[in-house]
C-alpha positions as CSV (number, residue, x, y, z in Angstrom):
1,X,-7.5,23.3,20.9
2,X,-10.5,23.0,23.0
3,X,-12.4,21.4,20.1
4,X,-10.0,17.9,20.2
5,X,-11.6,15.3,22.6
6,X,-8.9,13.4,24.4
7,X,-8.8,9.7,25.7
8,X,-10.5,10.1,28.7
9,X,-13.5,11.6,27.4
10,X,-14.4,8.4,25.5
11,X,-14.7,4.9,26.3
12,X,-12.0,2.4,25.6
13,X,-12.8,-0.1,28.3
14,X,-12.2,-3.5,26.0
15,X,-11.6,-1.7,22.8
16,X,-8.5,-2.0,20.0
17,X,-6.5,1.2,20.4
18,X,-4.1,1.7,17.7
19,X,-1.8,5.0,19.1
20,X,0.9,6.6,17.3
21,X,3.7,7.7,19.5
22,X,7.1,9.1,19.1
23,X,9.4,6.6,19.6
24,X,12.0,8.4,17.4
25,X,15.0,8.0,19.8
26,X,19.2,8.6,20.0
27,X,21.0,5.4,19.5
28,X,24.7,5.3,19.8
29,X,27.0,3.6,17.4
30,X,26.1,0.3,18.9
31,X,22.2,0.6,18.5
32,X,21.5,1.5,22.3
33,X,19.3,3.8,23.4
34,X,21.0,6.7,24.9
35,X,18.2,8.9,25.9
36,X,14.6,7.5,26.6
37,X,12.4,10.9,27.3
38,X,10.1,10.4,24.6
39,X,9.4,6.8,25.8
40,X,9.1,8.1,28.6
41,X,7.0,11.2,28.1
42,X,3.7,8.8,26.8
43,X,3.5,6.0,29.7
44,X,0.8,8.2,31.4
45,X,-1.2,7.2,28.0
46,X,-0.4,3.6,27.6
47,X,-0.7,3.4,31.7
48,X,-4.1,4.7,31.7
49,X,-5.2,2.3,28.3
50,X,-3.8,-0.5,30.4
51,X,-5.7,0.6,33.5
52,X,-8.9,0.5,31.3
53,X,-7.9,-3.1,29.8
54,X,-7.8,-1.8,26.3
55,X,-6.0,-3.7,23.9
56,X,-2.8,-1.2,22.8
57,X,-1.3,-1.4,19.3
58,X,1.6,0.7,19.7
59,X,2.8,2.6,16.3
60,X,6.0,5.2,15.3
61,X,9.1,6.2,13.5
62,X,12.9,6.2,13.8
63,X,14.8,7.9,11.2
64,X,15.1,8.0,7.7
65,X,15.0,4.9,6.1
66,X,13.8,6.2,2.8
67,X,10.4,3.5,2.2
68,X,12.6,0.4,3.0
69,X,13.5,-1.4,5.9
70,X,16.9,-0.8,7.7
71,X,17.7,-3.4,10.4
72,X,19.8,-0.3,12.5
73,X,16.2,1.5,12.3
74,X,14.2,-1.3,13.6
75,X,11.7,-0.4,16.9
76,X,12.7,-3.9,18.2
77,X,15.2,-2.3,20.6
78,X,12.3,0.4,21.9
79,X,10.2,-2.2,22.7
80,X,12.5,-4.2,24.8
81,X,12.8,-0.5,26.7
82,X,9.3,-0.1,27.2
83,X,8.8,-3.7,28.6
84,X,11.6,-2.6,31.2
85,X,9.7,0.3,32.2
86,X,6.5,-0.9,32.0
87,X,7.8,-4.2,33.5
88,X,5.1,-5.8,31.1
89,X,5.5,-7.5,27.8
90,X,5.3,-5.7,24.9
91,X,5.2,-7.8,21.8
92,X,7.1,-6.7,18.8
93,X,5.6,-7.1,15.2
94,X,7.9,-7.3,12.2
95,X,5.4,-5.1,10.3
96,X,3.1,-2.2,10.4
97,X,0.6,-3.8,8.4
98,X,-0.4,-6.6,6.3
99,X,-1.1,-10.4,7.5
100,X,1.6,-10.3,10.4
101,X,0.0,-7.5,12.2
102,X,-3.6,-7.9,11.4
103,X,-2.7,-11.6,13.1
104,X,-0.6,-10.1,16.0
105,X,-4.0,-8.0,16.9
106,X,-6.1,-10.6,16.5
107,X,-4.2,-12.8,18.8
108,X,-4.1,-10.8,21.3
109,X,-5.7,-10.1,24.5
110,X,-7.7,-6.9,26.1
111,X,-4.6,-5.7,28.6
112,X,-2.2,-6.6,26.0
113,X,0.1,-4.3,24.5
114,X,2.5,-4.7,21.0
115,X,4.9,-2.4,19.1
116,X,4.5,-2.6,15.3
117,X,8.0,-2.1,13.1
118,X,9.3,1.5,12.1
119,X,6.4,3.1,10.3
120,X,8.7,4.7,7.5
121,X,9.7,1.3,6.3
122,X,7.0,1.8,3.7
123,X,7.5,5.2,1.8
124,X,3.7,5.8,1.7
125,X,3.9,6.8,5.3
126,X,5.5,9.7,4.3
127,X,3.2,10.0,1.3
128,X,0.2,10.6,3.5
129,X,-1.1,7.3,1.3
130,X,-4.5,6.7,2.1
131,X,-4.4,3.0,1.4
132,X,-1.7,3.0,3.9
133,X,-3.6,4.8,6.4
134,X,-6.5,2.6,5.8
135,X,-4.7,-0.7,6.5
136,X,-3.7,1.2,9.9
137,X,-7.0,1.9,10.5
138,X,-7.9,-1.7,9.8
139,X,-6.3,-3.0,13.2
140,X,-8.5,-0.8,15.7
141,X,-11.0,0.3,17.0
142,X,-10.4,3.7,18.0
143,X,-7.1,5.9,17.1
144,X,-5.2,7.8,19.7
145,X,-2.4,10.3,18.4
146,X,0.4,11.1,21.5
147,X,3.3,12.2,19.4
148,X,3.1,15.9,19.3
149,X,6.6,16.0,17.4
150,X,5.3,14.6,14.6
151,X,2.0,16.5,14.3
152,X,3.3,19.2,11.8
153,X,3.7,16.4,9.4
154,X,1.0,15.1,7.2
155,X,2.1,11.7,7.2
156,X,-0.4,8.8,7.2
157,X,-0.5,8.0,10.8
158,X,-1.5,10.7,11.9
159,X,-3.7,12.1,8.9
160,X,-4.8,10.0,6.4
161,X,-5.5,7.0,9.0
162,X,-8.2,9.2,10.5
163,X,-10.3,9.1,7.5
164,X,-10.7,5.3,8.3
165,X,-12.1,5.3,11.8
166,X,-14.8,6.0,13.7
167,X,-13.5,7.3,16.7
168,X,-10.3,9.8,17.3
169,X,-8.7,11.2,20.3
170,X,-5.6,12.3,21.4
171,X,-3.5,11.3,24.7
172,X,-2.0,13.0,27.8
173,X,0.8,14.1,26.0
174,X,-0.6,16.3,23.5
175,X,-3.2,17.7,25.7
176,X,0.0,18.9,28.3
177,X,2.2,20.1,24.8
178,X,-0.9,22.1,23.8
179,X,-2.0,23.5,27.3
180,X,1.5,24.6,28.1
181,X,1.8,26.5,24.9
182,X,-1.9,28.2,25.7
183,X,-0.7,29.6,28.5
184,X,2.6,30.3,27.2
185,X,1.1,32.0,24.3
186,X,-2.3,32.5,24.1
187,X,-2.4,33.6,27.4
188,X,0.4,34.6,28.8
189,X,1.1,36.1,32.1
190,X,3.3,39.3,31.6
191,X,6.0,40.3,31.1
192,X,6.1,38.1,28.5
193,X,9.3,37.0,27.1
194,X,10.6,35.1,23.9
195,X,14.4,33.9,23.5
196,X,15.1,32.9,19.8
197,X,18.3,31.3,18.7
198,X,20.0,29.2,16.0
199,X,21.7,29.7,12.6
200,X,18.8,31.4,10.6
201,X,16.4,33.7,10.6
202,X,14.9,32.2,7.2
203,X,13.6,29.0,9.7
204,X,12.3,31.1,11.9
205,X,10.5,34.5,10.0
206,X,7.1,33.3,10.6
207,X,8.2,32.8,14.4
208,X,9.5,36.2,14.9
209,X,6.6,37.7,13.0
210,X,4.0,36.3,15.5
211,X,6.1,36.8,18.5
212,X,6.5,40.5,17.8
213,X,1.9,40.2,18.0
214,X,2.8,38.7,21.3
215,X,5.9,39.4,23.7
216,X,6.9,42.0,25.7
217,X,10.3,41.5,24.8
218,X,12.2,39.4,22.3
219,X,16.0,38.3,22.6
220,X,17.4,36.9,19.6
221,X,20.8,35.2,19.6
222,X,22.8,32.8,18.1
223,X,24.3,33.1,14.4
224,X,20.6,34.1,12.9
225,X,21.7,37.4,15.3
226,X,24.2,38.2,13.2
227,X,21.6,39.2,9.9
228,X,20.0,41.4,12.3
229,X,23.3,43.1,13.2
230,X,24.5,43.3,9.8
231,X,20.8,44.9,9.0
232,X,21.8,47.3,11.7
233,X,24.7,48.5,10.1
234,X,27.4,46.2,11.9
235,X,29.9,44.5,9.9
236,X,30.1,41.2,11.2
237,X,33.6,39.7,9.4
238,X,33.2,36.0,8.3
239,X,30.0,35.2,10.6
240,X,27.2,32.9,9.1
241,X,25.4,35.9,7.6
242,X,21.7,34.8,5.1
243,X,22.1,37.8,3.2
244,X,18.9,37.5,1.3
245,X,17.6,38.1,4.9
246,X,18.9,41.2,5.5
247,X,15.9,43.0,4.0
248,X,13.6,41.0,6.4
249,X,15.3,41.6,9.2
250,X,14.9,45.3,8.7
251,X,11.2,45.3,8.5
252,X,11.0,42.9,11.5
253,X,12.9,45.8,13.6
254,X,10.8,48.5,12.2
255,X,7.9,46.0,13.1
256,X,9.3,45.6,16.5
257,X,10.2,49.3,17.1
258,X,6.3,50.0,16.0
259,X,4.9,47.4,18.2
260,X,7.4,49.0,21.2
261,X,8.7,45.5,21.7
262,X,12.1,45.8,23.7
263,X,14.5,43.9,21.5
264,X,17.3,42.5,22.9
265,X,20.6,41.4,19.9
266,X,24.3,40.5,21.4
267,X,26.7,43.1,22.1
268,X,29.8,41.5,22.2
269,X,30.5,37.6,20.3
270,X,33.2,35.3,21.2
271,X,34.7,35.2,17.9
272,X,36.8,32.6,16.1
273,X,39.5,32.4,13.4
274,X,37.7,28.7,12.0
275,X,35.3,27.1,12.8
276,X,36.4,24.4,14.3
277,X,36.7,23.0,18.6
278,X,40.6,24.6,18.6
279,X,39.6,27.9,17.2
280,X,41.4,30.2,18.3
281,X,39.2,32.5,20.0
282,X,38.5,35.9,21.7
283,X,35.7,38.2,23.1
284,X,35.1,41.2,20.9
285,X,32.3,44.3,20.7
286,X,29.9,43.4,17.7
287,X,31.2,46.5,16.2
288,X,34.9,45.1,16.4
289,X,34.7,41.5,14.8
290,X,38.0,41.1,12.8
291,X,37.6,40.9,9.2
292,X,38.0,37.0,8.4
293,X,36.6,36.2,11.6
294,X,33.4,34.0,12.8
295,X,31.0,35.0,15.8
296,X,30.3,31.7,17.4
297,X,28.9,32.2,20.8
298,X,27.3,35.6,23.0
299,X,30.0,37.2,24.9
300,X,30.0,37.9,28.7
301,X,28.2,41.4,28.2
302,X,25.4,40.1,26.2
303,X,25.3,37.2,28.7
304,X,24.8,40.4,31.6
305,X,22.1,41.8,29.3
306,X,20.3,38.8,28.5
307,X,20.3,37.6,31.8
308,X,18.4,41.0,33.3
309,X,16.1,41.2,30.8
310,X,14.5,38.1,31.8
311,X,14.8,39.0,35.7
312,X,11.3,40.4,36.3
313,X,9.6,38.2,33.6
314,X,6.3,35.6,34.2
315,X,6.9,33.9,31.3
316,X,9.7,32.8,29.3
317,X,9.4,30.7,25.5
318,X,13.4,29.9,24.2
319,X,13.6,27.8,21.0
320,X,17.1,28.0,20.0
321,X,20.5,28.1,21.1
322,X,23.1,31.3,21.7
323,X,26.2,29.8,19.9
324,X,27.8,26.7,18.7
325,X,27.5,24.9,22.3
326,X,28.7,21.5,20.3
327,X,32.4,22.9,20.8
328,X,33.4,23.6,24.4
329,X,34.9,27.1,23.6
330,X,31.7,28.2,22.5
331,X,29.2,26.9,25.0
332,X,29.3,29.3,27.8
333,X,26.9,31.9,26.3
334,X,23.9,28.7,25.8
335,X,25.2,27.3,29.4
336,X,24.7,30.9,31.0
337,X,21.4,30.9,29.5
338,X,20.6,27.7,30.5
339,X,21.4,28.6,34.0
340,X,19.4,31.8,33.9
341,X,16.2,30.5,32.4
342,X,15.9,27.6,35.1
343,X,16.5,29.9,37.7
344,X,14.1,32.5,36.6
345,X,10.7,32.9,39.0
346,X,8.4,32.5,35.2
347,X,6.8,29.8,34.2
348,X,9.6,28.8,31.5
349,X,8.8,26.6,28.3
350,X,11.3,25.5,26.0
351,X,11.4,23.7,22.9
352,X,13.4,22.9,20.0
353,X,16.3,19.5,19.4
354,X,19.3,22.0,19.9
355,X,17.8,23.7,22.9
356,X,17.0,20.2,24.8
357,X,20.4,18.9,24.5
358,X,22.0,21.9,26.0
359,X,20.0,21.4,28.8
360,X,20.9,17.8,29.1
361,X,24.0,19.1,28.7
362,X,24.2,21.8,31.3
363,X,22.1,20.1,33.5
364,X,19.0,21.9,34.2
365,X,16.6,20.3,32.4
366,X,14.4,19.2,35.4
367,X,14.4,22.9,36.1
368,X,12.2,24.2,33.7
369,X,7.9,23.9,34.1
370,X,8.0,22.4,30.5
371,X,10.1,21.3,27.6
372,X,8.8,20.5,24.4
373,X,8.9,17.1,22.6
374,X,9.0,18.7,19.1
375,X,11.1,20.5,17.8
376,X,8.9,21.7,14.3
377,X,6.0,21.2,15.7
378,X,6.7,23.5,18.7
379,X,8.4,25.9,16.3
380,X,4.5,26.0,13.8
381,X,2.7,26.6,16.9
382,X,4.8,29.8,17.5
383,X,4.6,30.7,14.0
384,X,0.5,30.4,14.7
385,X,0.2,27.6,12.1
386,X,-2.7,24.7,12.1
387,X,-0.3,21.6,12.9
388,X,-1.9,18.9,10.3
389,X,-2.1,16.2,13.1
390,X,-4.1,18.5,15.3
391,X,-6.3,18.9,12.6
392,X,-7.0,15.2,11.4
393,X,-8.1,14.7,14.9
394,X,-10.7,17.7,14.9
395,X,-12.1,16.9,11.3
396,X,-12.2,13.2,12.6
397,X,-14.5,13.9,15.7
398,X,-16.8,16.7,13.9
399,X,-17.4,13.7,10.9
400,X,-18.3,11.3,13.9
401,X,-19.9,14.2,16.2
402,X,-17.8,13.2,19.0
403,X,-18.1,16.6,19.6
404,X,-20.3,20.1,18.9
405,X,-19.3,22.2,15.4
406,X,-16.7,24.2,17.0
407,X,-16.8,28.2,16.8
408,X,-13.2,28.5,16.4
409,X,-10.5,26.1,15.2
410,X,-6.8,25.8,16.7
């Protein structure tokens, strides 16, 4: 991480910036924005390019349109939210490359700033096409990559595009994403705790198997628990069970139990005779869960438990949540955890899509020191992975010696 040189460290003072951000936000059934975070989370960037009158060429995703354009998926409405909050123009370009954006740049002005159209329109974004990522690289002078939730992808606008310029840096956003999770992980101040939720542990092995390097303690909820339990011994009735898992989940205790890692797995579930909002439910022990029952949330004990074995920690990583929070009946063991965690004296980092809505949710998110903008990407640091984005912009300032051959890579 300390071998990637960010945008202050170069000069952009009447330059062409062309910077991918992740623009990839919730729109409700009438195309309106309903949450605008990750606009939000990259105006230091694009406030400091403006500051330095740099021309900005704003580029990202939304969705899945599969290589061809959907007019639901179009950026047109994000940059008609980011002219609000900048209280500035920001143009719109019907394309990402070609003639009507090479002319959209060159018509501009230094302190301008313009949104091209949804990246994935063309399918060799996804491809990592180099002639794509050239033609992006065509329209600046210098590439800038904000959008730490895409950076586990090797897409071409964030890889292949940095084969095709001379200068590469990253903005204010990654450089935060990155130093939180140094000192979250790399350097943590102890005790060290890790919270780990969801539906299965097969998304997550490569997490756990890092963690258990790292934490003092690991709690792991939500249904991927419930392979742990049944690895235990437990039967677990109907409950979301990966029983190819089971196996791994017995070598990850042994690992744990080696490593003298205090593990932390629910000791009662609020069980469930469907799965569905009008369950009907109740609290049972994990070694009472009826036959053709589901475990969909913690239960109050666990909640008790959880909750003090976070009391005297420093630090506090949670990717994942502790039931299905989606349906009222089953929210209160995510909501208590919520709670706890942004009330807990640790510097607390979370990350992950479901964890981020139940804080929205619950109300707490301005609580924690940090929470993630990507989901994956948060999720392959933990897992102690290169993230491919990361990488493009280390290869790209080592070919241009924007910086010294570094010792060690991220």
């Amino acid at each position: 991480m300390d071998n990637i040189v960010y945008i202050d460290e170069i000069e952009i003072k009447n330059k062409t910036l062309l910077i991918r951000v992740d623009f990839n936000v919730p729109l409700d059934s009438n195309g309106n924005i309903t949450d605008d975070s990750r606009i939000r989370a990259v105006l230091p960037t694009i406030n400091y390019c403006l500051d330095e009158k740099a021309k900005i060429v704003l580029m990202s995703h939304m969705g899945r349109p599969k290589g061809k354009p959907v007019p639901e998926l179009s950026l047109l409405v994000v940059a008609k939210r980011l002219s609000r909050l900048l209280d500035k123009e920001v143009k719109f370009v019907n394309d990402c490359i070609g003639e009507l954006a090479e002319n959209a740049v060159k018509s501009s002005s230094y302190g301008d700033i313009m949104l091209l159209e949804n990246l994935r329109f063309h399918s060799e974004e996804t491809a990592n096409d180099d002639n794509f990522g050239k033609e992006l690289a065509s329209l600046c002078d210098i590439y800038v990559n904000d959008a730490f939730a895409t950076a586990h992808r090797s897409h071409a606008s964030n890889v292949a595009v940095t084969k095709y310029v001379n200068t590469c840096a990253a903005g204010f956003l990654i450089r935060k994403e990155l130093n939180y999770f140094r000192r979250a992980v790399e350097n943590p101040m102890r005790p060290f705790v890790a919270i780990i939720g969801g539906a299965k542990v097969s998304g997550k092995i490569e997490v756990l198997s890092n963690l258990a390097e790292k934490v003092d303690k690991l709690i792991i909820g939500g249904a991927m628990s419930n392979t742990f339990l049944k690895a235990l011994g437990h039967d677990i009735g109907a409950s979301l069970v990966e029983n190819d898992m089971v196996e791994y989940a017995k070598k990850t205790l042994n690992k744990i139990k080696e490593k003298k890692i205090k593990l932390y797995l629910p000791v009662d579930v609020v069980v469930a005779d469907k799965f569905k909002p009008d369950a009907e439910s109740k609290v049972t022990t994990v070694q009472e869960i009826p036959k053709d029952w589901l475990a969909l949330d913690i239960g109050p004990a666990t909640v008790t438990l959880f909750s003090e074995a976070i009391q005297n920690a420093k630090t506090i990583v949670w990717n994942g949540p502790m039931g299905v929070f989606e349906f009222d009946a089953f929210s209160r063991g995510t909501y208590a955890m919520v709670s706890n965690v942004a009330n807990a004296y640790a510097l607390t980092i979370v990350g992950g899509g479901d964890t981020d809505v139940a804080l929205h949710r619950a109300g707490e998110f301005a609580k924690m020191s940090y929470v993630s903008t990507g989901g994956g990407a948060f999720l392959e640091l933990l897992e102690g992975k290169v993230l491919p984005g990361i990488q493009a912009l280390i290869e790209c300032s080592k070919k241009n010696k924007l910086m010294p051959e570094p010792e060690q890579q991220l």
